[in-house]
C-alpha positions in Angstrom: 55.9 161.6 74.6 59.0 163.5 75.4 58.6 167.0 77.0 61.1 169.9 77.4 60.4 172.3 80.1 61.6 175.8 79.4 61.6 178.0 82.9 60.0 181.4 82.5 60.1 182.3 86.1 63.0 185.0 85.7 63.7 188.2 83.6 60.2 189.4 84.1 59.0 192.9 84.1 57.5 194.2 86.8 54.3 196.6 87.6 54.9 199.8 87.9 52.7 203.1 88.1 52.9 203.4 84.6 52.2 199.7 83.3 50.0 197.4 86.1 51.4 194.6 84.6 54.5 192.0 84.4 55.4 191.5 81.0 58.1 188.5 79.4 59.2 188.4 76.7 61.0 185.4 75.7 61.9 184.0 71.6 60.8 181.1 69.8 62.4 177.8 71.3 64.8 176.3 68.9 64.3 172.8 67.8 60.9 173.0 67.5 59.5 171.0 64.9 56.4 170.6 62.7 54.1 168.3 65.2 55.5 169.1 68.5 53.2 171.1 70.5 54.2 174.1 72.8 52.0 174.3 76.3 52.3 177.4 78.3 52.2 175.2 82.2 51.9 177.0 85.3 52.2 174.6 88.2 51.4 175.7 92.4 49.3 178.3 91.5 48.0 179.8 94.4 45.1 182.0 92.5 44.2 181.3 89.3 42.2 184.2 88.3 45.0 186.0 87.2 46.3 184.1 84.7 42.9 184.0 83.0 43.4 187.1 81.5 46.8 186.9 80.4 47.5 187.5 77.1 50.3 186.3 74.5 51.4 188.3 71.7 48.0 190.3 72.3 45.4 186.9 72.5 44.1 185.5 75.8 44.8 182.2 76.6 42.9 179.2 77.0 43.7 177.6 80.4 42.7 174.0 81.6 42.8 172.7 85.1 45.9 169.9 84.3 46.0 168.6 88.3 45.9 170.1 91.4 47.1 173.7 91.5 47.9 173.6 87.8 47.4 175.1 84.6 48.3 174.5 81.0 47.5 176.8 77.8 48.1 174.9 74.5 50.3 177.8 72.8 51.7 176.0 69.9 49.5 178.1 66.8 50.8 181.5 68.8 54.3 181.5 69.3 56.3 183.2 66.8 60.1 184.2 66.5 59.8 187.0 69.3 56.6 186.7 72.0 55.4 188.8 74.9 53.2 187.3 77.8 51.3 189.9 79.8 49.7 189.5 82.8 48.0 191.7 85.3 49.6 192.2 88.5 47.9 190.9 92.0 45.5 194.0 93.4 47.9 193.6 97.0 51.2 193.4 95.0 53.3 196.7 95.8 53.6 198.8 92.4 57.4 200.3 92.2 58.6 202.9 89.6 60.9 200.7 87.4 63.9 201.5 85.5 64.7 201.2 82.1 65.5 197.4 81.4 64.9 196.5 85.6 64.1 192.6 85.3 62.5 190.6 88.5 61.1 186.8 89.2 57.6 186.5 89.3 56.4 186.3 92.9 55.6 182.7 94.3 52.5 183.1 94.3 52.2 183.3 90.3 53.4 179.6 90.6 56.0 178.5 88.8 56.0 178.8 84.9 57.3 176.7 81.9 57.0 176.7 78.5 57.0 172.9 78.0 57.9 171.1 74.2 55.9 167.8 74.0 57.1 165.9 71.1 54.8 162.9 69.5 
């Protein structure tokens, strides 16, 4: 099975006072056919609690263990041309008032985060 990896670990979002979260928004990858499937994969993931209440395009995700320190969300039925993935920011993260259009990485400690194409 061929996969793709798509890095989501830039142009992020981040908390402020006004929004506690980081929020991505990212479009539809092109070349994606009818049978491939789209996994949201977060590999070295320090704490995994977060990301259990993320949310794409406004619906949790369903996370599996897929090997030490990783996580995978099958995402294929909920990507659509333009997405948004929210998550809540870590409780010791520092909370900055953001500008208009400010973009940041997500922290190491999110892990690192792909939206990965498998192809039968």
């Amino acid at each position: 099975m061929p996969r793709h990896a798509i890095h989501l670990g830039t142009a992020w979002e981040p908390p402020s006072e006004s929004s506690p979260v980081w929020e991505r928004r990212f479009g539809r990858p092109a070349g994606l056919e009818t049978g491939d499937r789209l996994l949201l994969v977060c590999e070295h993931v320090v704490s995994p609690a977060p990301w259990r209440t993320a949310l794409l395009n406004g619906l949790s995700l369903e996370w599996r263990d897929a090997g030490p320190d990783m996580l995978e969300s099958d995402v294929s039925g909920m990507v659509g041309a333009r997405n948004h993935l929210v998550v809540p920011a870590i409780v010791d993260e520092a909370v900055e008032e953001r500008g208009s259009g400010s973009r940041a990485s997500l922290p190491m400690a999110w892990g690192r985060l792909s939206l990965v194409v498998v192809s039968d």
